[in-house]
DSSP file (Angstrom, degrees, kcal/mol; ACC not computed):
  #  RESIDUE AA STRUCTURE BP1 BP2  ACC     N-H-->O    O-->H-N    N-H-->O    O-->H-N    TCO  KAPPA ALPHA  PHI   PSI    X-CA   Y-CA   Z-CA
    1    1 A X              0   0    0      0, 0.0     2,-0.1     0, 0.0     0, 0.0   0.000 360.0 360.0 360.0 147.7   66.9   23.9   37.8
    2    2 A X        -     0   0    0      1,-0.0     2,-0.4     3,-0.0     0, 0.0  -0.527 360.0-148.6 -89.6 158.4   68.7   22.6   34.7
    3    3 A X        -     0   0    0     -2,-0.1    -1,-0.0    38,-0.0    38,-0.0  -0.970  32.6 -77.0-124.0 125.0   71.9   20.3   35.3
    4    4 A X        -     0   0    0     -2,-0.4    29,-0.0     1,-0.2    38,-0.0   0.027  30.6-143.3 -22.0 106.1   75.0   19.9   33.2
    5    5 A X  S    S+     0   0    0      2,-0.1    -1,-0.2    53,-0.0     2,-0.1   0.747  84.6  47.6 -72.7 -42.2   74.6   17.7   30.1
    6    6 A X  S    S-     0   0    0     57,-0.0     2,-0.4     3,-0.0     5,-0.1  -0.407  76.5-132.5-104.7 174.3   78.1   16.2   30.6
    7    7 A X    >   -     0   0    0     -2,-0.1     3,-1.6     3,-0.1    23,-0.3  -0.994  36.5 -92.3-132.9 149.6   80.4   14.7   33.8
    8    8 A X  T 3  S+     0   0    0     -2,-0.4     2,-0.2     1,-0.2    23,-0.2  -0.044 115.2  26.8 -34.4 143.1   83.7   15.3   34.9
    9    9 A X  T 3  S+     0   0    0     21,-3.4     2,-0.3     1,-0.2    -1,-0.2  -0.074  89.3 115.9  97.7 -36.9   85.8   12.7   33.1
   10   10 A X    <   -     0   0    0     -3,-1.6    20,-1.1    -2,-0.2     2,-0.4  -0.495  62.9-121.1 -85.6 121.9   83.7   11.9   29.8
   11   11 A X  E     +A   29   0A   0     -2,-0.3    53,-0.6    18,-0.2     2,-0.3  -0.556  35.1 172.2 -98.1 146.4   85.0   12.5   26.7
   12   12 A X  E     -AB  28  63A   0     16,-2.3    16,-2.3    -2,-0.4    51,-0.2  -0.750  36.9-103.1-141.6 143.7   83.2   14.8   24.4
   13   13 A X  E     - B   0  62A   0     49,-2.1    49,-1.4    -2,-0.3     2,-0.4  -0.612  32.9-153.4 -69.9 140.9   83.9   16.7   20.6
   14   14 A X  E     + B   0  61A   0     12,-0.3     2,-0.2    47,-0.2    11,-0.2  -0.997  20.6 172.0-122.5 124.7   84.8   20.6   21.2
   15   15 A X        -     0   0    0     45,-3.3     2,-0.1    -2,-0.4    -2,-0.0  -0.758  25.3-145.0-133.9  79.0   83.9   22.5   18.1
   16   16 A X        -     0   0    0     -2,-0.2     5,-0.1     5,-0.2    44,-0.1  -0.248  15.8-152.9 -61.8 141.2   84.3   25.7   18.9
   17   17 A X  S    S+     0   0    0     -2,-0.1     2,-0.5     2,-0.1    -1,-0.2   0.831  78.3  90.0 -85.5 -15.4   81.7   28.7   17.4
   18   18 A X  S >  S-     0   0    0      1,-0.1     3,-1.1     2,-0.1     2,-0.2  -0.683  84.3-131.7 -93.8 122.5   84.5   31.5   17.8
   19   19 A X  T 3  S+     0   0    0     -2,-0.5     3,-0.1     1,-0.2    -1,-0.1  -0.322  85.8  42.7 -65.9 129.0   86.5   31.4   14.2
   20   20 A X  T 3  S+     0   0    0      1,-0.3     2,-1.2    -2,-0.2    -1,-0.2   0.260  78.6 122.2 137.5 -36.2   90.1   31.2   14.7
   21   21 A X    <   -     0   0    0     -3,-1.1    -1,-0.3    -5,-0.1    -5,-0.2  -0.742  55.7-134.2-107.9 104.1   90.4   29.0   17.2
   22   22 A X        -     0   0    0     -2,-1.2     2,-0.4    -3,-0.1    -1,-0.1   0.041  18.5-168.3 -25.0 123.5   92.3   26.0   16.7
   23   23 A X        -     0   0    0      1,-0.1    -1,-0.1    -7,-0.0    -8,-0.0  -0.963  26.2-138.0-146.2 134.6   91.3   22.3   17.6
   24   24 A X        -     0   0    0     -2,-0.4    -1,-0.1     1,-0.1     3,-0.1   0.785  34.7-130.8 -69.5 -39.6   93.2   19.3   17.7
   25   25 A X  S    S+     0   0    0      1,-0.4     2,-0.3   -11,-0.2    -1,-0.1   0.638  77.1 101.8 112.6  22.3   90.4   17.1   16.0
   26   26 A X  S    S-     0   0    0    -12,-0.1     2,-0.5     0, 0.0    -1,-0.4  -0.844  84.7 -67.1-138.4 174.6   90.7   14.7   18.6
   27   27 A X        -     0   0    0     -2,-0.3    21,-0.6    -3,-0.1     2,-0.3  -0.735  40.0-144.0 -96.7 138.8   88.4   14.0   22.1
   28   28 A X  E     -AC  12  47A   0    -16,-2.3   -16,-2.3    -2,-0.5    19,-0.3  -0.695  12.4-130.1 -89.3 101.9   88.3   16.5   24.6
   29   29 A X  E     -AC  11  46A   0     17,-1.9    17,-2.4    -2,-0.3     2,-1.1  -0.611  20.1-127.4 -94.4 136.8   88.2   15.2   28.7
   30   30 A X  E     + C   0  45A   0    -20,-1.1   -21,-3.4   -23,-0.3    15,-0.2  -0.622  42.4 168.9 -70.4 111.6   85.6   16.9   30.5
   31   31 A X  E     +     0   0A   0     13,-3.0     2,-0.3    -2,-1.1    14,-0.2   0.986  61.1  23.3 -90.4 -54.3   88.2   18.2   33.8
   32   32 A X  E     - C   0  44A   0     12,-0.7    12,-1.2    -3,-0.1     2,-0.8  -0.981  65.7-131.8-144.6 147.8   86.0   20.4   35.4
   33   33 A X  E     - C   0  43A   0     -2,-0.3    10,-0.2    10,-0.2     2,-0.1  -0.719  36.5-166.2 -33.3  77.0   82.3   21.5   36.0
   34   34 A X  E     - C   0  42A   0      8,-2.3     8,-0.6    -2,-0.8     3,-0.1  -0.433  15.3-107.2 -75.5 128.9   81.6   25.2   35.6
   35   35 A X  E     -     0   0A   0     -2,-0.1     7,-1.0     6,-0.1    -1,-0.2  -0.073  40.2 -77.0-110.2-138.7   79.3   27.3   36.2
   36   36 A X  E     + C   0  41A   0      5,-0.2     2,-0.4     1,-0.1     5,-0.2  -0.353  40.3 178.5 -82.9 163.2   76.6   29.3   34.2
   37   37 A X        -     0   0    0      3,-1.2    -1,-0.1    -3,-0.1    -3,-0.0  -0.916  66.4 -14.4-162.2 115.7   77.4   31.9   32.3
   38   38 A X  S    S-     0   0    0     -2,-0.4     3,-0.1     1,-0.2    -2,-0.1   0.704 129.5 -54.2  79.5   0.2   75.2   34.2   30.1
   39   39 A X  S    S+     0   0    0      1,-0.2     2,-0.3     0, 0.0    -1,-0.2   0.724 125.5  98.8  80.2  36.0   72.5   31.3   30.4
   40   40 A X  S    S-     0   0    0     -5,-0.1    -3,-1.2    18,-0.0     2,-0.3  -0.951  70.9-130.0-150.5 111.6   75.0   28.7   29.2
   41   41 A X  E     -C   36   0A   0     -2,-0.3    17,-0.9    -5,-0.2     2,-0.4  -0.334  22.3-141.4 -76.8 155.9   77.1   26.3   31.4
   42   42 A X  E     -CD  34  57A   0     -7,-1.0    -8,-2.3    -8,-0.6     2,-0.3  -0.805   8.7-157.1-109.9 147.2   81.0   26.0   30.8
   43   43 A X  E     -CD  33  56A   0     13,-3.0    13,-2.1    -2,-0.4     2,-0.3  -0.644  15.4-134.2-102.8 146.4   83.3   22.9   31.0
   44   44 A X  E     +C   32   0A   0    -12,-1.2   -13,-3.0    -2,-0.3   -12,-0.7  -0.996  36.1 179.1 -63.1  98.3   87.0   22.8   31.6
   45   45 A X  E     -C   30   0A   0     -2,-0.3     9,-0.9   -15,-0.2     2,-0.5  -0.618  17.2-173.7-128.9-173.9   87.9   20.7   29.3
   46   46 A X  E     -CE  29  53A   0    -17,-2.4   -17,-1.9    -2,-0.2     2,-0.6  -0.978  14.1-149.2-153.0 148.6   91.9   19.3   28.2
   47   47 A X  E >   -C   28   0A   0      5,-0.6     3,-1.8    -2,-0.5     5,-0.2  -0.996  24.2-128.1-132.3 139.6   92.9   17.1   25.3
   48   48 A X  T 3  S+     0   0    0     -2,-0.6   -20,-0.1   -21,-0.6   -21,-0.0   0.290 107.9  64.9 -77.9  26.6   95.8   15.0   26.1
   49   49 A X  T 3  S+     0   0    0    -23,-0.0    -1,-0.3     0, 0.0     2,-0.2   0.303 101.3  72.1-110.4  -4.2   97.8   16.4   22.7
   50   50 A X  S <  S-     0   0    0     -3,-1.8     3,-0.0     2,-0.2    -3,-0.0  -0.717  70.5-151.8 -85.9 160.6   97.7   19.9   24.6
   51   51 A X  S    S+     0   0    0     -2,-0.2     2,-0.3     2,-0.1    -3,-0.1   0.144  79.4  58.4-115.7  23.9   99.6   21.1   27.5
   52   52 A X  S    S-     0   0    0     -5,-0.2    -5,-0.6     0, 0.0    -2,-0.2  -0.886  74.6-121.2-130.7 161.9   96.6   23.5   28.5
   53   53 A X  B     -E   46   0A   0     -2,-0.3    -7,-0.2    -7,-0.1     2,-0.2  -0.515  21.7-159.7 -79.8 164.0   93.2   23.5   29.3
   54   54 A X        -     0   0    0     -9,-0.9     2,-0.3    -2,-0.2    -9,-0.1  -0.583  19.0-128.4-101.0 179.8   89.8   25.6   27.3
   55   55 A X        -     0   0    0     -2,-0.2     2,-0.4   -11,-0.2   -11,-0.3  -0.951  27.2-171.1-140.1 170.6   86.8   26.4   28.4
   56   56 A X  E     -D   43   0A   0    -13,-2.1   -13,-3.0    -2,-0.3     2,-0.3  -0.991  18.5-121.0-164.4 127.4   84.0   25.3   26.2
   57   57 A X  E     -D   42   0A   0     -2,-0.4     3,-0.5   -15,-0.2   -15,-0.2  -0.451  33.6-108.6 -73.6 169.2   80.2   26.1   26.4
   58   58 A X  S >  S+     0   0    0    -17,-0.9     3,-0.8    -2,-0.3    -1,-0.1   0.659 118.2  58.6 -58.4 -41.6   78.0   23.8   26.7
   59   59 A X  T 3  S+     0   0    0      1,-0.2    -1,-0.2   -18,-0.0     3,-0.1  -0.141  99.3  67.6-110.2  22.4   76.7   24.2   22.9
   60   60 A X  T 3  S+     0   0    0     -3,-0.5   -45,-3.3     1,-0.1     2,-0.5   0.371  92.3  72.8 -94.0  -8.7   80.4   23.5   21.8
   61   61 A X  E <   +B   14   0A   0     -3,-0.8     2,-0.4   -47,-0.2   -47,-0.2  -0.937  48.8 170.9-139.1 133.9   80.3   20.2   22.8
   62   62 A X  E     -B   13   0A   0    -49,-1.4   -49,-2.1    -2,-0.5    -3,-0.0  -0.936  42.0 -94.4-120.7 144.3   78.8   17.1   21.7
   63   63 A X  E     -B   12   0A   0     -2,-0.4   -51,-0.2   -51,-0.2   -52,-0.0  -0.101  41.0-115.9 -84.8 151.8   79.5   13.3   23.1
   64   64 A X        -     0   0    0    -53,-0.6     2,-0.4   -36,-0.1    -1,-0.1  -0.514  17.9-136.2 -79.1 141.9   81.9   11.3   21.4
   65   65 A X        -     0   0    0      1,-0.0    -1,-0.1     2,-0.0     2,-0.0  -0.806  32.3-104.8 -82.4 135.1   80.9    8.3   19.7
   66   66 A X              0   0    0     -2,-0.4    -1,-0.0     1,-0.2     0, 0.0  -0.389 360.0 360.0 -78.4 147.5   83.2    5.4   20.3
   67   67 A X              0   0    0     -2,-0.0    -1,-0.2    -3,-0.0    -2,-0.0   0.252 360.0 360.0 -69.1 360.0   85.0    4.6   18.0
């Protein structure tokens, strides 16, 4: 069985595929572990310049390089 790419905590780029949707351009903490959906797991994920959470596929998010 395949296992989540990312871990709770690690911060990761959210580039979301649905047009419209507004992104702070900044890195994205993985909050919570999700599960599949459609054949694709989902994150919870937060940027600390929002006061909400997303949810983010899996093929929306790529790991941040430090800076």
């Amino acid at each position: 069985m395949s296992r989540h790419k990312f871990k709770v905590g690690q911060l990761v780029d959210f580039a979301p595929a649905r047009p419209g949707v507004p992104i702070s351009g900044r890195p994205y903490e993985v909050i919570r572990l999700l599960p599949v959906e459609a054949g694709e797991f989902l994150y919870r994920v937060k940027s600390r310049s929002e006061t909400f959470e997303r949810v983010a596929k899996e093929s929306e998010l790529s790991r941040r390089e430090p800076a």
